[in-house]
C-alpha positions as CSV (number, residue, x, y, z in Angstrom):
1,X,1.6,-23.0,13.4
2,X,0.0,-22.6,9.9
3,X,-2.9,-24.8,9.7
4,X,-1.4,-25.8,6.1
5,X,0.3,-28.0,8.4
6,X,-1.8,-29.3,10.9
7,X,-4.0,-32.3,9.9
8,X,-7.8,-31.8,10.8
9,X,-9.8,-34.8,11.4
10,X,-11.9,-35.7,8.1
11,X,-15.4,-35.7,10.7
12,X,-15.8,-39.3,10.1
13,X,-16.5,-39.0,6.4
14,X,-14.7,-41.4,3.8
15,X,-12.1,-39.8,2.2
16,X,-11.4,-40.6,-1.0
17,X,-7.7,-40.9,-1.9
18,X,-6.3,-39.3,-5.5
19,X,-5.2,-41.4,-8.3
20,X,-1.7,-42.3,-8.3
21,X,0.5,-40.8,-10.4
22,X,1.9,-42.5,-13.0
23,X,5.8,-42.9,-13.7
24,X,5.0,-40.6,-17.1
25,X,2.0,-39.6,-19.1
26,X,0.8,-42.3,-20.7
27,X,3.2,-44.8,-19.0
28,X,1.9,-47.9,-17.2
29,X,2.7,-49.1,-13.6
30,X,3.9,-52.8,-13.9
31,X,3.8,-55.6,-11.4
32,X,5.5,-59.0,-11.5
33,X,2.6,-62.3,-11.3
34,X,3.9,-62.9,-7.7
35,X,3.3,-59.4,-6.6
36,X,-0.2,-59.4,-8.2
37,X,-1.0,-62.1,-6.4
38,X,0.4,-61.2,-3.1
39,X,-1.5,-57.8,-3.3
40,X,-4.6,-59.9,-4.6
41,X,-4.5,-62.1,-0.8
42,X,-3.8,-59.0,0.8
43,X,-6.9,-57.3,-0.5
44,X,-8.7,-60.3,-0.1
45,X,-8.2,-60.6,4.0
46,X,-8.5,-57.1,4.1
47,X,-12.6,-57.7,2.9
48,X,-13.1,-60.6,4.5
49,X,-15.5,-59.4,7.7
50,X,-13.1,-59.9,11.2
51,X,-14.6,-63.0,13.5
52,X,-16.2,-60.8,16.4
53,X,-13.3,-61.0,18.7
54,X,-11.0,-59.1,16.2
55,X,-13.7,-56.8,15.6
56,X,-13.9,-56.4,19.6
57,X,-10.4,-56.1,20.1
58,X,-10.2,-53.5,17.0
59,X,-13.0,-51.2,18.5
60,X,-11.2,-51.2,22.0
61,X,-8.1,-50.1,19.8
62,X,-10.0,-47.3,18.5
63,X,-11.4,-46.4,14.8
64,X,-7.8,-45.9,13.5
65,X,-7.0,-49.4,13.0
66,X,-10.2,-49.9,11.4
67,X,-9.4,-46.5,9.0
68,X,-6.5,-48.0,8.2
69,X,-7.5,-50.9,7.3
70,X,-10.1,-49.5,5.0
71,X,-7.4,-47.0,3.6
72,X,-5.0,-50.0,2.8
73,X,-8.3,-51.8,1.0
74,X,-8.8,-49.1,-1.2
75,X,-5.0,-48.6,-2.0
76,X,-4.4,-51.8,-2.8
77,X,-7.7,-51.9,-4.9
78,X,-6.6,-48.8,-6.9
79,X,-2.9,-50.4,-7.4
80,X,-4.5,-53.9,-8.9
81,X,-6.9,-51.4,-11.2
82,X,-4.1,-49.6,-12.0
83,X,-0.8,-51.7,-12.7
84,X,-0.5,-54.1,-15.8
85,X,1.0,-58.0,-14.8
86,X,4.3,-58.7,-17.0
87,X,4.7,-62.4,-17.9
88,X,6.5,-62.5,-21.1
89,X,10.3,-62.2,-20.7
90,X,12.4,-60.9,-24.0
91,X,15.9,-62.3,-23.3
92,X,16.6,-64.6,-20.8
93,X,20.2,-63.6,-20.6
94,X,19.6,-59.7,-20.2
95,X,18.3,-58.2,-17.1
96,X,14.6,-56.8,-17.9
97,X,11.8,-56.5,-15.7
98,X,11.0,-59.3,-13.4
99,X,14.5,-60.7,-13.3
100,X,16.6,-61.9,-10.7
101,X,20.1,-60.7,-10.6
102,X,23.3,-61.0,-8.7
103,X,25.7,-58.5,-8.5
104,X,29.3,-58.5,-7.1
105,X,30.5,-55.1,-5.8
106,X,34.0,-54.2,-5.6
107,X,34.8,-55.9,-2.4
108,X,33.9,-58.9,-3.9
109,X,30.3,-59.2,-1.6
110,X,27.1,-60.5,-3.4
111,X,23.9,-59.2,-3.8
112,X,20.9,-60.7,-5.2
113,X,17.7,-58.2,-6.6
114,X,14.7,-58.8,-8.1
115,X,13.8,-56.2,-10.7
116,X,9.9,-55.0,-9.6
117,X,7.7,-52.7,-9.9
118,X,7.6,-49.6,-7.6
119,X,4.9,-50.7,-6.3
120,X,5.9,-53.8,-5.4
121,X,9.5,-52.6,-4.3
122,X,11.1,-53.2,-0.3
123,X,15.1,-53.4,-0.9
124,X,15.1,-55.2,2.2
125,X,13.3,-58.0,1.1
126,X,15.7,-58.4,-2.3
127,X,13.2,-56.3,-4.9
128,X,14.7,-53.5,-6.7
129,X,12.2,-50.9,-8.0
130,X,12.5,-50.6,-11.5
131,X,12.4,-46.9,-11.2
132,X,15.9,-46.8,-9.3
133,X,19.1,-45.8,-10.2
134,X,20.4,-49.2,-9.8
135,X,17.7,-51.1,-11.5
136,X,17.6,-48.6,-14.7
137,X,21.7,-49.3,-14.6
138,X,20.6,-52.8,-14.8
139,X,18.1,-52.6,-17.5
140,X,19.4,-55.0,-20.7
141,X,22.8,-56.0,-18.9
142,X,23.9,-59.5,-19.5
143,X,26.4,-61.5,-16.9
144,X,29.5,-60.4,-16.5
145,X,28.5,-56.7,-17.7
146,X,29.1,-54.2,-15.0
147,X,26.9,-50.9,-14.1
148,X,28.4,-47.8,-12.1
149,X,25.8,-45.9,-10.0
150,X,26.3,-42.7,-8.2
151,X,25.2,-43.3,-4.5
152,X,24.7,-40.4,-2.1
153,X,28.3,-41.3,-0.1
154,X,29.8,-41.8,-3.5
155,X,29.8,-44.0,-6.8
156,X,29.7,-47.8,-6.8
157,X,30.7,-50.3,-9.7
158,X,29.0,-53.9,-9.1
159,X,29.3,-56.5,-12.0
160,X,26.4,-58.7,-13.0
161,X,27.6,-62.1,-11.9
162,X,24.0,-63.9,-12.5
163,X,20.6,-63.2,-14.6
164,X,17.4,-65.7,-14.2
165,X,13.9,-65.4,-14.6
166,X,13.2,-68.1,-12.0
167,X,13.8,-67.6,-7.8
168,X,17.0,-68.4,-6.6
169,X,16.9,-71.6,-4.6
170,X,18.7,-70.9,-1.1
């Protein structure tokens, strides 16, 4: 096999990771408050020195827990150096960045997003990287507007049934 892909160990020296590319030049990366924030705490625990039983435990584990750790630190440090927070909204009743929507798809099931950065994304969890097909659809629709997006098994017409700046309450 071609050692182009093989991974070598790094000799226990720090490796420094590369900027992350931006959406476009000049372009910023944006991040919701809430994601900020969350990233913010993550960062935080992450260099907060482990009580000596975690630290115990993490040696017996091995130094790749500990590498990893470190490389998440540094991530998340060069995401909140990196991203610009967006507060301001500029219509309430269009679907911009940082808003919640609800859309209906043909069969009449609901789906509620959250309009985030990409770095900030997990579909799973309800927030829809801005970057997406579906999200960029999205982008200054106003309820009861509907978006068409080409899927990989085929298109998909949903209609916006609900715009808000604030979390749905469940």
């Amino acid at each position: 096999m071609s050692k182009a892909f093989t991974k070598e160990d790094a000799g226990g020296e720090d490796v420094v990771l590369p900027p992350r590319p931006r959406l476009a030049s000049g372009e910023k990366r944006y991040i919701t408050a809430e994601g900020y924030r969350a990233m913010q705490e993550e960062l935080a625990a992450l260099s907060v020195p482990l009580p000596r039983e975690e630290k115990e435990a993490l040696a017996l584990a091995g130094e790749g827990q500990a590498r990893e750790r470190a490389r998440r630190a540094r991530q998340l440090a060069a995401i909140l150096e990196e991203v610009q927070m967006v507060t301001e909204v500029p219509d309430e009743t269009r679907v911009f960045f940082g808003a919640w929507v609800t859309l209906e798809d043909e069969e009449g099931e609901e789906t509620t997003y959250r309009i985030v950065g990409p770095d900030e994304a997990d579909v799973k969890a309800g927030r829809l990287s801005v970057e997406s097909p579906l999200a960029r659809a999205l982008l200054g629709k106003e309820e009861g507007e509907s978006v068409r997006v080409e899927r990989p098994r085929g298109a998909i017409e949903y209609t916006v049934t609900q715009v808000s700046y604030r979390p749905p309450t469940s």
